[in-house]
C-alpha positions as CSV (number, residue, x, y, z in Angstrom):
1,X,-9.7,-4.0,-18.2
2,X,-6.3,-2.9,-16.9
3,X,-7.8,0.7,-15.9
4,X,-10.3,-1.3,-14.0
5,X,-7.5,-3.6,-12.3
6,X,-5.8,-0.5,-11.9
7,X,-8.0,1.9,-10.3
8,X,-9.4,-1.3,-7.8
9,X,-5.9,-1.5,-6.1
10,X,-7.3,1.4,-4.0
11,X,-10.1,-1.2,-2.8
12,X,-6.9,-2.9,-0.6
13,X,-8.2,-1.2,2.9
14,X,-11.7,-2.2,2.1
15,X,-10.7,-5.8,1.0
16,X,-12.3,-7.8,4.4
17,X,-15.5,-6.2,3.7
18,X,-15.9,-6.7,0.0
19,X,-15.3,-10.4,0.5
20,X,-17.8,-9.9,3.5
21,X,-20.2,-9.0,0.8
22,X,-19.4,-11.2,-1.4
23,X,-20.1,-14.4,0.5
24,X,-23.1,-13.3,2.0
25,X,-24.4,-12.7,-1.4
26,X,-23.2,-16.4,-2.1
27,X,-24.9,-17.7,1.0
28,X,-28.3,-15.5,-0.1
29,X,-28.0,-17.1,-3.2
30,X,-27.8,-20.6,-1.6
31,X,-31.0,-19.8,0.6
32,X,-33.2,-18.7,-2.6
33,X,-32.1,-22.1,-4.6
34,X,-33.4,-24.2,-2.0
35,X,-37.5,-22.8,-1.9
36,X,-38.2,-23.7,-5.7
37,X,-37.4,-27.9,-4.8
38,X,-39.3,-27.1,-1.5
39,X,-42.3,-25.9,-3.3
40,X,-41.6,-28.7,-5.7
41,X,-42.7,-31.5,-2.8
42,X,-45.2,-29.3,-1.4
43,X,-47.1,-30.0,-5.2
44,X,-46.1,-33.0,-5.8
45,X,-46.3,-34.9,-2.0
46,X,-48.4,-32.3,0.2
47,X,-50.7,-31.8,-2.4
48,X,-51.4,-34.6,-4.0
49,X,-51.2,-36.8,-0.9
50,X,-53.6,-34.2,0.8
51,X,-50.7,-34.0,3.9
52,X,-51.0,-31.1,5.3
53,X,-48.7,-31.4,8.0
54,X,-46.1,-32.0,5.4
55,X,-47.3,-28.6,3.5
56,X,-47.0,-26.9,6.4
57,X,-43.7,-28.3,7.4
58,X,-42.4,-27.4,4.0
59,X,-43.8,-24.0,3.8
60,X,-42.1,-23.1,7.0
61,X,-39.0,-24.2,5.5
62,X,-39.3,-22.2,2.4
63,X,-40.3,-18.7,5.0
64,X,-37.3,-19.7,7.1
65,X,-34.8,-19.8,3.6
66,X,-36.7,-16.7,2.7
67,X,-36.3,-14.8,5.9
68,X,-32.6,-16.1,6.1
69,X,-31.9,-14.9,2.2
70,X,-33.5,-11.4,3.6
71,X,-31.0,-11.3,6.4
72,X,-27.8,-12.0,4.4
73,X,-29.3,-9.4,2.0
74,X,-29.7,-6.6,4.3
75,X,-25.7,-7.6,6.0
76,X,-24.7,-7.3,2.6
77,X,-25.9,-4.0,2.1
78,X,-23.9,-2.9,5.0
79,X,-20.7,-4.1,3.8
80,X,-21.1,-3.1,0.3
81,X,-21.9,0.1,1.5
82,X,-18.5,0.4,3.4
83,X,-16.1,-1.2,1.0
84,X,-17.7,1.5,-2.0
85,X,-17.6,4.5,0.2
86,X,-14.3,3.7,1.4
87,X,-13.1,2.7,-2.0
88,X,-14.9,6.1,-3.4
89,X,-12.5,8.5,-0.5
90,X,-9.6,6.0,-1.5
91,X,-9.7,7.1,-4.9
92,X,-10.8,10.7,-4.3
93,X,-7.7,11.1,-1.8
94,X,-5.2,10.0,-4.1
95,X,-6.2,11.9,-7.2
96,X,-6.4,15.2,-4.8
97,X,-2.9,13.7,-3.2
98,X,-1.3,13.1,-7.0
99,X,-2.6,16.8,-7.6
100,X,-0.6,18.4,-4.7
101,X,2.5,17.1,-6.2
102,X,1.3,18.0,-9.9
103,X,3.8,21.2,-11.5
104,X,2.5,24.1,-13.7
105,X,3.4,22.0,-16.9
106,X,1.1,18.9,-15.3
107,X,-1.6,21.5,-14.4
108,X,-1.4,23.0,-18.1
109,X,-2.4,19.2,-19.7
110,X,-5.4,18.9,-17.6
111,X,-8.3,21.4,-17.9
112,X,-9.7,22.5,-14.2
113,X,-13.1,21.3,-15.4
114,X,-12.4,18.3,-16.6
115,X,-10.0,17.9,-12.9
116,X,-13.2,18.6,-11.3
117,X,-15.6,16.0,-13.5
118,X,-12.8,13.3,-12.4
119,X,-12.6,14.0,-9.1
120,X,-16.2,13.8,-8.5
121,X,-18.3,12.3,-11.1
122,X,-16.1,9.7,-12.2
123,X,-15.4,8.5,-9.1
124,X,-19.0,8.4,-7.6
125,X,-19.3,6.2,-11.1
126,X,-16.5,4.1,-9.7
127,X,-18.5,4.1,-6.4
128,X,-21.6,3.2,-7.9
129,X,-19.7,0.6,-9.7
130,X,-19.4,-1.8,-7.0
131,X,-22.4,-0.4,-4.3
132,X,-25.0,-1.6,-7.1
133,X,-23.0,-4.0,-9.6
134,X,-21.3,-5.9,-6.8
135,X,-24.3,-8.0,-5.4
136,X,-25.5,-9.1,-9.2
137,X,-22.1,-9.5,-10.7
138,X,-21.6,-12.4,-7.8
139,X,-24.9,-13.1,-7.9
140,X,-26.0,-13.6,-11.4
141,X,-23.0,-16.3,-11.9
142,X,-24.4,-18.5,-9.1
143,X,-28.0,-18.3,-9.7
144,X,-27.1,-19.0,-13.2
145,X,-24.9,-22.1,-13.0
146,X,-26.8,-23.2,-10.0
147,X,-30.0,-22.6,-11.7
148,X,-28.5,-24.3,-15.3
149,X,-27.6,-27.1,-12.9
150,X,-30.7,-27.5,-10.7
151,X,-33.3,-27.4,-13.9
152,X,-31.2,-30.3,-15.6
153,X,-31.7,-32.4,-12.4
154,X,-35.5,-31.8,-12.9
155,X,-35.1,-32.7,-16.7
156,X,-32.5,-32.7,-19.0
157,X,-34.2,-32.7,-22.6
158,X,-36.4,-29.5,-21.4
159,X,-33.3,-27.7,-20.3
160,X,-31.9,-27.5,-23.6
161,X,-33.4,-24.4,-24.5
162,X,-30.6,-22.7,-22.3
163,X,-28.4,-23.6,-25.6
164,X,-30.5,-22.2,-27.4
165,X,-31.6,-19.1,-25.6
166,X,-27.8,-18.1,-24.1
167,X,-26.3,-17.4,-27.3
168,X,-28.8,-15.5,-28.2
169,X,-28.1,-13.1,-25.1
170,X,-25.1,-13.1,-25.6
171,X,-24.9,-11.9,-29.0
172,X,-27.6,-9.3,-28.1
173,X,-25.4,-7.7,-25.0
174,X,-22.2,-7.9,-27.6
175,X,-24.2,-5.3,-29.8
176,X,-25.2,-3.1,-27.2
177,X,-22.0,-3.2,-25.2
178,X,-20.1,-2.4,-28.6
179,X,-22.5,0.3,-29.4
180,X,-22.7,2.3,-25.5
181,X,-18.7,2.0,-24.8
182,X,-17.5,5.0,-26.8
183,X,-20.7,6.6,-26.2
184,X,-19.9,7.0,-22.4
185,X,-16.4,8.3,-23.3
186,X,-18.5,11.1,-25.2
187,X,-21.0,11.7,-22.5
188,X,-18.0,12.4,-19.5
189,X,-16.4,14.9,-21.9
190,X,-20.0,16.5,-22.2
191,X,-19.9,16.9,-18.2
192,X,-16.5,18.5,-18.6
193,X,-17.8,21.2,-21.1
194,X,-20.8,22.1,-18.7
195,X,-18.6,22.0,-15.6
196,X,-16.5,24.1,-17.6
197,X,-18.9,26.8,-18.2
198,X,-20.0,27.1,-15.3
199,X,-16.8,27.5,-13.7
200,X,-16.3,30.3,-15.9
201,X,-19.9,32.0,-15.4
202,X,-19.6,31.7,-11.7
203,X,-16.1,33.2,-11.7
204,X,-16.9,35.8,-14.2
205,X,-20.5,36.8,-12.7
206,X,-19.5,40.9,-11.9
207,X,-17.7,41.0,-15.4
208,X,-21.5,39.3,-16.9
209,X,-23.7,41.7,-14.8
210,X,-21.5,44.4,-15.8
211,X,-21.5,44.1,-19.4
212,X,-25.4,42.7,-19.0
213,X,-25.1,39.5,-20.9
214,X,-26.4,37.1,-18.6
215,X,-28.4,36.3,-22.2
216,X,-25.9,35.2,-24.5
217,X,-24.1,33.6,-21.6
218,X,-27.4,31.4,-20.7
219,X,-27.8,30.5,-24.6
220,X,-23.6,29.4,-24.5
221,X,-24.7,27.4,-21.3
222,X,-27.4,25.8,-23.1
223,X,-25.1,25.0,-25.9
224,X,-23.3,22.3,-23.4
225,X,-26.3,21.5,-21.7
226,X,-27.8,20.4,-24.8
227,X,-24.4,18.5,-25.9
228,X,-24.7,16.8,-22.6
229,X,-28.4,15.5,-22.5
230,X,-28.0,15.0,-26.5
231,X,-25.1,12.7,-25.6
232,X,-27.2,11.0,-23.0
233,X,-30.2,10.4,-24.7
234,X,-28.0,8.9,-27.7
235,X,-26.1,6.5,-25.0
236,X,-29.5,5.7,-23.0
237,X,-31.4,5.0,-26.2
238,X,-28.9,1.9,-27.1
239,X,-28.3,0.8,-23.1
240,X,-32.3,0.4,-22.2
241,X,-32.3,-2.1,-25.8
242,X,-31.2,-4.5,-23.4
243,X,-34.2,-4.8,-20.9
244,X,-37.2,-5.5,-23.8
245,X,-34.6,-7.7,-25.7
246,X,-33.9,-9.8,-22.7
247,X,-37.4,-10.0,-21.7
248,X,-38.8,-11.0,-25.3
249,X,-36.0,-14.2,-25.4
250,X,-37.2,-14.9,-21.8
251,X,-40.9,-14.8,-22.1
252,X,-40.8,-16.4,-25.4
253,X,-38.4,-19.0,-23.9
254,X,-40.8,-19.9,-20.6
255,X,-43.7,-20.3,-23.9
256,X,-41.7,-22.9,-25.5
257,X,-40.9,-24.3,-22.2
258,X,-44.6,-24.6,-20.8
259,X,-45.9,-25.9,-24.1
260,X,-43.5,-28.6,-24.2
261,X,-43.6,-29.7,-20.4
262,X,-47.4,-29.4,-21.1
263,X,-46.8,-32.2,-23.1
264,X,-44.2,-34.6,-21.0
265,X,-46.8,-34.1,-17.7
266,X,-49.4,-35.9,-20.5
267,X,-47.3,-38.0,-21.6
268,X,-46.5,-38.7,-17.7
269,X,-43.1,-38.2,-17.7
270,X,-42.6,-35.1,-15.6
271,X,-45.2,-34.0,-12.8
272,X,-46.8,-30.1,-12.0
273,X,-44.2,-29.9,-9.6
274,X,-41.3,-30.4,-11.5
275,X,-42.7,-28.4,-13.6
276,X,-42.9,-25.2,-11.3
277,X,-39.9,-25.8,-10.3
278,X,-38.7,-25.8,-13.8
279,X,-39.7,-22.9,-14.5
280,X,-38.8,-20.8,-11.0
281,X,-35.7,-22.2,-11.9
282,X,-35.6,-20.7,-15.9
283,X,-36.6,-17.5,-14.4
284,X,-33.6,-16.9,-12.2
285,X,-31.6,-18.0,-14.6
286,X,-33.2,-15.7,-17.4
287,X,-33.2,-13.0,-14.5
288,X,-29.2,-14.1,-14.2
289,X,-28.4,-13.8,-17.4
290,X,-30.2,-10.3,-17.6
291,X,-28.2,-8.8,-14.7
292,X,-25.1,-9.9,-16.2
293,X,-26.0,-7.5,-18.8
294,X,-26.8,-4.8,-16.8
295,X,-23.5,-5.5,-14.9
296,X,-21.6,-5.9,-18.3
297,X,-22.8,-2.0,-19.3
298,X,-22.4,-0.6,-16.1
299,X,-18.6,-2.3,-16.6
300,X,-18.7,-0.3,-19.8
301,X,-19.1,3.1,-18.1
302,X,-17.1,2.4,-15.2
303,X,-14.5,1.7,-17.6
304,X,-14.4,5.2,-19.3
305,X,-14.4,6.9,-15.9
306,X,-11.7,4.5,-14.9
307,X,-9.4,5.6,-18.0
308,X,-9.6,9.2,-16.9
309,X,-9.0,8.4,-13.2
310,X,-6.2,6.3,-14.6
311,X,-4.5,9.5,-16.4
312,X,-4.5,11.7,-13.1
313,X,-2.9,9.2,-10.5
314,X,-0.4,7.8,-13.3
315,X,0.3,11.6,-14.5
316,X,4.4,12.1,-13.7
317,X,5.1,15.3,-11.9
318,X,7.2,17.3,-14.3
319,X,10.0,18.5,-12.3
320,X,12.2,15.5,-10.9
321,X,13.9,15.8,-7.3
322,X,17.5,15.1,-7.8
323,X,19.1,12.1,-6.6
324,X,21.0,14.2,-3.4
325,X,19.1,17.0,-3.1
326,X,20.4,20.1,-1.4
327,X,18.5,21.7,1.3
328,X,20.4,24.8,2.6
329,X,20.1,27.9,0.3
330,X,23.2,29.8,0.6
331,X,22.4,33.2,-0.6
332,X,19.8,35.1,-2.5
333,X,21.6,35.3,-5.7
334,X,20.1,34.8,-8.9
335,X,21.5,33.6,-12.0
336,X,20.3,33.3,-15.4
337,X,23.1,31.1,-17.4
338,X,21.7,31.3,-21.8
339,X,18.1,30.4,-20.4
340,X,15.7,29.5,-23.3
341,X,12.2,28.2,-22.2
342,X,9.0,27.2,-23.9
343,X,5.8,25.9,-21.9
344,X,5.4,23.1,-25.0
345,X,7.8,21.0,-25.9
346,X,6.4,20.8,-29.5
347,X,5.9,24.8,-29.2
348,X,7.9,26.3,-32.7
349,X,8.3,29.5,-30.3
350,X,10.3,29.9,-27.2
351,X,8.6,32.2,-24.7
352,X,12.4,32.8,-23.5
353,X,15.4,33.1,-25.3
354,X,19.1,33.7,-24.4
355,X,18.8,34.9,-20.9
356,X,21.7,35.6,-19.5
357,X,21.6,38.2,-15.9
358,X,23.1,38.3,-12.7
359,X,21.3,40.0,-9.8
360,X,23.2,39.8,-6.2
361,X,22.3,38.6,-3.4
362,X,20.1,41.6,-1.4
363,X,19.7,43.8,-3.8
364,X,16.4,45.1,-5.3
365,X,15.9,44.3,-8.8
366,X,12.6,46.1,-11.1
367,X,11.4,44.3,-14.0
368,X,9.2,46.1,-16.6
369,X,8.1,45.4,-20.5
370,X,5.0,45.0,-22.4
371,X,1.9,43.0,-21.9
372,X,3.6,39.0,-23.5
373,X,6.8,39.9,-22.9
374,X,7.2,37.1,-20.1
375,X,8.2,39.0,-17.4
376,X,6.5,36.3,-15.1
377,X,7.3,33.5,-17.1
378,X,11.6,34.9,-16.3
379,X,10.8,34.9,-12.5
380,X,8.8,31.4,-12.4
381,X,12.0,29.3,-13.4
382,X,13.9,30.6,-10.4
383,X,11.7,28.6,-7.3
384,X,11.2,25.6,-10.5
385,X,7.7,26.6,-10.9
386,X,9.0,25.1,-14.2
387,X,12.2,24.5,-16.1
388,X,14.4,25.8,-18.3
389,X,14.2,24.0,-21.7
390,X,18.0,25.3,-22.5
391,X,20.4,26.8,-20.1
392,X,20.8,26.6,-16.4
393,X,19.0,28.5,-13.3
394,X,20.8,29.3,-10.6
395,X,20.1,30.6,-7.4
396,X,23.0,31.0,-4.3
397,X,25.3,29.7,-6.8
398,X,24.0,26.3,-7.2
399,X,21.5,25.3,-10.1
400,X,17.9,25.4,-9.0
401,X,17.9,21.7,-10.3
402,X,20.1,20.6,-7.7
403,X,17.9,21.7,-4.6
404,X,15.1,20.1,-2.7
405,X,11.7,21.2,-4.6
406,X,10.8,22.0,-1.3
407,X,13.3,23.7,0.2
408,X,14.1,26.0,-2.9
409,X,10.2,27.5,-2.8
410,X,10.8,28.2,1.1
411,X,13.5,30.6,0.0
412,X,11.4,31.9,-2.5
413,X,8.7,34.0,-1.6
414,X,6.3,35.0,-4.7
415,X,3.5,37.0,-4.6
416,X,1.5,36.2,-7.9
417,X,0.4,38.0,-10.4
418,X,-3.5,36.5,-9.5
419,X,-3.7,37.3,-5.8
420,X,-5.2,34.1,-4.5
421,X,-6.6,34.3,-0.7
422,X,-8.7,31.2,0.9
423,X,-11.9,30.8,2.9
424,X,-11.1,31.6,6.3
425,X,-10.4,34.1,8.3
426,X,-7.3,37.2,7.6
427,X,-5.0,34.9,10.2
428,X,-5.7,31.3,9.1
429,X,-4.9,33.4,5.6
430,X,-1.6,34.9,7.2
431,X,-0.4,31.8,8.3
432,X,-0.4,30.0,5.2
433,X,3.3,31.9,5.2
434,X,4.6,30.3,8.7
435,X,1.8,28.3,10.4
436,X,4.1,29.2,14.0
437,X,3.7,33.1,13.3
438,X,3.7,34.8,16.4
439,X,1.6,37.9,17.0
440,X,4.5,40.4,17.2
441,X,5.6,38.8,13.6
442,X,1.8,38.9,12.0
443,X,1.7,42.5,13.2
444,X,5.2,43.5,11.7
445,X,4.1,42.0,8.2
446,X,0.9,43.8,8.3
447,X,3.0,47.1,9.1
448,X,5.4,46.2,6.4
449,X,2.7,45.5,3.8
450,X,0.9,48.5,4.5
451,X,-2.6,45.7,5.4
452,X,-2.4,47.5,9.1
453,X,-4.4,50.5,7.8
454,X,-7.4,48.8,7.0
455,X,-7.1,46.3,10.0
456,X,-9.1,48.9,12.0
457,X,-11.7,48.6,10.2
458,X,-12.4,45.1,10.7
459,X,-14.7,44.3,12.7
460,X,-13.0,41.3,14.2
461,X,-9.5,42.3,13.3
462,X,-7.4,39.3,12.1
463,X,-10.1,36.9,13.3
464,X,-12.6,38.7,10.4
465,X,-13.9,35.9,7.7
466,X,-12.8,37.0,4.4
467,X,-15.3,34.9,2.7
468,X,-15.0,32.2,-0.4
469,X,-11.5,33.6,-2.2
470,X,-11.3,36.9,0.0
471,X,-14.7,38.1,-1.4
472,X,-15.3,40.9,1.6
473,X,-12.0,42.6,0.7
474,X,-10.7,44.5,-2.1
475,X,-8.3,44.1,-4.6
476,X,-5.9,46.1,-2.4
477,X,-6.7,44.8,0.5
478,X,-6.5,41.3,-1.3
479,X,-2.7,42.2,-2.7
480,X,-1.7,44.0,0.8
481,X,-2.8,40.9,2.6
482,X,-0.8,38.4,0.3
483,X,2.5,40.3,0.5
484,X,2.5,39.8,4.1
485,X,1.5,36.4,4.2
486,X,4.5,35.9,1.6
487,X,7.1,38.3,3.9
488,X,6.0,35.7,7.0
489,X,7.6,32.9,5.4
490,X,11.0,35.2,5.7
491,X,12.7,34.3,1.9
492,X,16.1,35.1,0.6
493,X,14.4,36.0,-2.4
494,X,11.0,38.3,-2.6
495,X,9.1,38.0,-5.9
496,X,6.6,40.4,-6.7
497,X,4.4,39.9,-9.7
498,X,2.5,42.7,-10.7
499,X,1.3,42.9,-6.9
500,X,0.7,46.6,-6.0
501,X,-1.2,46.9,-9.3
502,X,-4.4,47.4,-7.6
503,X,-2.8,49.5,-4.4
504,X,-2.6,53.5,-5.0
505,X,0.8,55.3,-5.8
506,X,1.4,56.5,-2.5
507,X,0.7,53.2,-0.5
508,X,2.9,51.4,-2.7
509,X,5.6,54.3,-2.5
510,X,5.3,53.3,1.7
511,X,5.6,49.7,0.6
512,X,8.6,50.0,-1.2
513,X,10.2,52.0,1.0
514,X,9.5,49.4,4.1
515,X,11.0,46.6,1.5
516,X,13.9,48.4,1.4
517,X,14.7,48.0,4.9
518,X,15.2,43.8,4.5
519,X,18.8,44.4,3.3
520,X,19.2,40.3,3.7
521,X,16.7,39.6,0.7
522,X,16.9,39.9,-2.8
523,X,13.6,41.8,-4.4
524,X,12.5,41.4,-7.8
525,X,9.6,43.7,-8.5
526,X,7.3,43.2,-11.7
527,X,5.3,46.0,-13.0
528,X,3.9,48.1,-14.9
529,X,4.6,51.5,-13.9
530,X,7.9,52.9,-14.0
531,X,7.7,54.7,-10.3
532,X,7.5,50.8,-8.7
533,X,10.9,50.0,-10.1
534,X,12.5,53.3,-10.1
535,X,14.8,53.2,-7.1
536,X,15.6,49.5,-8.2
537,X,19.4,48.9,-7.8
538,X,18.7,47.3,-11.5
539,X,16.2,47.7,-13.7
540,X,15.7,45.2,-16.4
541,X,13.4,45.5,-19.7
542,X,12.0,42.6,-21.2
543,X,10.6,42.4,-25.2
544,X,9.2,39.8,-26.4
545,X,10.9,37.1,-24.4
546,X,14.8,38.7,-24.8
547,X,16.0,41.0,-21.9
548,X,16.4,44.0,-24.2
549,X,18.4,46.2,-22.1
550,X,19.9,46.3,-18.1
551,X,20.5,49.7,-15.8
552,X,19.7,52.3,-13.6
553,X,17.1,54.2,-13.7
554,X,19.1,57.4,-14.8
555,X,21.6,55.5,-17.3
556,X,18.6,53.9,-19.4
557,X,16.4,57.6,-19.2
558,X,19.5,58.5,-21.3
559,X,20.9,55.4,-23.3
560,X,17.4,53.4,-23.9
561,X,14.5,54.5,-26.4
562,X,12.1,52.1,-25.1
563,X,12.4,53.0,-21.1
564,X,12.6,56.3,-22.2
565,X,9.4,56.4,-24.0
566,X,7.5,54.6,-20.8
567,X,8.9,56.8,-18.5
568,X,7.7,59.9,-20.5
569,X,4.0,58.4,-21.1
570,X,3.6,57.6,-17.3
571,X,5.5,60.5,-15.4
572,X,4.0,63.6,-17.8
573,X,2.9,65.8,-15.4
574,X,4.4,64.3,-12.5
575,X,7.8,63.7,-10.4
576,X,10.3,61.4,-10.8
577,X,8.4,59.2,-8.1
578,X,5.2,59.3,-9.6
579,X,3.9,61.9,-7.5
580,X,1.5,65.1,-8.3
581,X,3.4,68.4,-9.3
């Protein structure tokens, strides 16, 4: 119950109208209790008096308490409707909020699926929560203590069957509720596996069609799929136990009750009336009794969903701000001071160890090593994408631990190894870099990142939509485009992952040599092939988490097996600059 408690703190904007609803499910409530005693006098004076007037009188009464209950039903909908819609975007903005401010560690605890699944479905469970269990969760209490109340008015000896009966319910909605609660856990982390697979087909539909196994990937969907509706079924098949159940206590309990007020209106000790009244009375009451239980399992649910909304919005961002941070980057320097770093704590390997490397401010700086020889995982410590388990970061002199997250990452541009562009069009792309761009500056970027060339071409020039994640350009044309949204934001320090992997040699040769031109900023090139890093002031090689050996391009062809060996495999038959003989 303290998820629940927890997650309804969000419902404070929404607060007015909830308690809107709530007494105007109070007041319906009221309106319906009133008609059974009004019927009572209609059978027991109008009728047996032969008054019509007085039938009439009353029957108007009862339409009036009925058309009044309708009202305050239908202004309940209203505010119900606002106060759970509201509450729903309350809870959707914060767990998208919380996720804005989540690091790579946080984002590495939480599959994207399963992100997804509590975004949405948990939360329109939440959302559901209190649009349908709201009216009989206030409801059911009054109609039941009102209706206990009003039927041992009308006769106290026949309203003991309640003490009978109620216990009964109650031990019945115990066994269910016992049963469903872990059952729902199960059936969210179904949805997760589906959402999950999807995700992946959708992302990975060229690589299916290409390799033609839109077969085996339909019979892996249905795996999930069946998990899912097995799960369901399983948690249905114990929740609808509760409707017959309650039915065959409250139809066997309104037998026993008409059989034995049978024989009190014999006897002459309770009238027809009283008796209808009785039993209009029983069946709210019964009716009560069996929305509580409805109210009690959809509690159940909404408390699984609750849990995992729980777990996003109390998630702690990995990376701490320091107490003073600092704000003004002095230089482009980068320093790595016996750097060891692992993305698990409890991980028996370190994916970094002993790093220790200088590279000045301004100068260009190549990077090269084998596939898993975390090259990218060296250059995310320096803007704090994460932190060094051992050793110290530093970058203008000062540890990257002492800056403000968010001024450290606007000095540090990084283009990513996964080229990530938005829906939108090429400018609202570009802009992500520096929302105030000019056109002069959005043109120099585009020259710098060699994108102009294929700007012609668009029909719309930067105006042209790209499409969902930059679908109606290439993968050159994607890289090309994020290098010069990352240039706009103007960093002391330019990170390329891997980013001309996808461009041909001589492009990137003219990219290179336009980089070289921002003396001011400090360029650290990942790649793969040796002619990217060749001119590098510095070229370092990475194995297997350990910088295995620093230098020119020259002094390693001559001192260094390794470089050696991938300088020979990639230039045979070509210059020094990767260029055809």
């Amino acid at each position: 119950m303290k998820d629940l408690k927890y997650i309804f703190s969000y419902m404070r904007p929404y607060r007015r109208d909830l308690m809107t609803a709530v007494l105007l499910v109070f007041a319906e409530c009221v309106f319906e209790m009133i008609i059974p005693l009004l019927m009572s006098d209609i059978v027991d004076i109008g009728v047996v008096n032969h008054d019509l007037g007085f039938m009439l009188m009353q029957g108007g009464r009862m339409v009036l308490c009925a058309v009044l209950a309708l009202v305050m039903g239908l202004m309940y909908a209203r505010f119900a409707a606002r106060a759970a819609n509201g509450f729903g975007a309350e809870l959707r903005l914060a767990e998208y909020k919380k996720l804005q401010e989540y690091d790579f560690s946080n984002l590495d605890r939480f599959s994207t699926p399963s992100l997804v699944t509590r975004l949405t479905t948990d939360v329109t469970i939440m959302q559901n929560a209190v649009n349908g269990g709201l009216r009989p969760l206030v409801r059911s209490p009054v109609m039941l203590f009102m209706g206990i109340g009003m039927a041992f008015i009308l006769d106290r000896d026949l309203a003991l069957v309640f003490v009978i009966a109620a216990p009964l319910l109650g031990a019945v909605l115990g066994l269910i509720v016992h049963k469903v609660g872990p059952l729902y856990n199960r059936q969210q982390r179904a949805v997760d596996h589906v959402n999950a697979r999807v995700q992946e087909n959708l992302t990975a539909m060229r690589a299916i069609k290409a390799f033609v196994r839109e077969e085996r990937e339909s019979e892996r969907f249905d795996e999930v799929n069946r998990e899912l509706a097995d799960s369901s079924v399983e948690t249905f098949r114990h929740a609808v136990l509760n409707l017959p159940v309650f039915q065959l206590i409250m139809y066997t309990t309104v037998i026993c009750i008409m059989w034995s007020g049978g024989s009190f209106i014999l006897e002459g000790s309770m009238t027809v009336g009283e008796l209808t009244a009785f039993l209009s009375y029983v069946l709210q009451v019964m009716n009560s009794m069996m929305m509580i239980s409805n109210v009690f399992l959809m509690i159940t649910r909404s408390l699984a969903s609750a849990k995992r909304i729980r777990e996003v919005l109390e998630e702690r961002p990995a990376l701490s701000e320091p107490a003073e941070p600092i704000k003004d980057i002095a230089s482009g320097s980068v320093d790595f001071e016996g750097v060891s770093f692992k993305y698990f704590e409890k991980a028996k390997k370190y994916a970094l160890s002993d790093i220790n490397l200088h590279i000045p401010a301004g100068s260009t700086v190549g990077i090269i090593g084998g596939t898993g020889s975390a090259k990218s995982t060296l250059v995310q410590l320096i803007p704090r994408l994460y932190d060094a388990a051992e050793g110290r970061v530093l970058v203008g002199g000062r540890d990257v631990r002492d800056y403000d997250i968010k001024a450290l990452r606007d000095a540090v541009g990084i283009v990513l190894q996964k080229n990530v562009l938005f829906s939108g069009t090429i400018r609202e792309n570009l802009l992500w870099g520096n929302p105030d761009a000019s056109e002069e500056e959005l043109s120099r970027v585009l020259e710098i990142s060699c994108a102009d060339e294929f700007m012609d071409r668009m029909q719309k020039g930067l105006d042209t939509d790209l499409g969902q994640g930059g679908v109606n350009v290439s993968g050159g044309q994607k890289q090309r485009l994020c290098i010069a949204r990352t240039l706009l934001k103007k960093p002391k320090i330019l990170i390329f992952d891997d980013s001309t992997s996808a461009v041909d040699t001589a492009t990137e040769s003219r990219i290179r040599h336009a980089l070289a031109e921002l003396k001011d900023v400090t360029k650290i090139i990942i790649a793969q092939r040796v002619s990217s890093v060749i001119e590098s002031d510095m070229i370092v090689i990475m194995d297997d988490g350990r910088i295995h050996a620093v230098g020119k391009h020259k002094e390693l062809l001559e001192t260094d097996e390794i470089y050696r060996e991938i300088y020979e495999s990639q230039m045979k038959g070509g210059d020094e600059h990767g260029k055809s003989i």
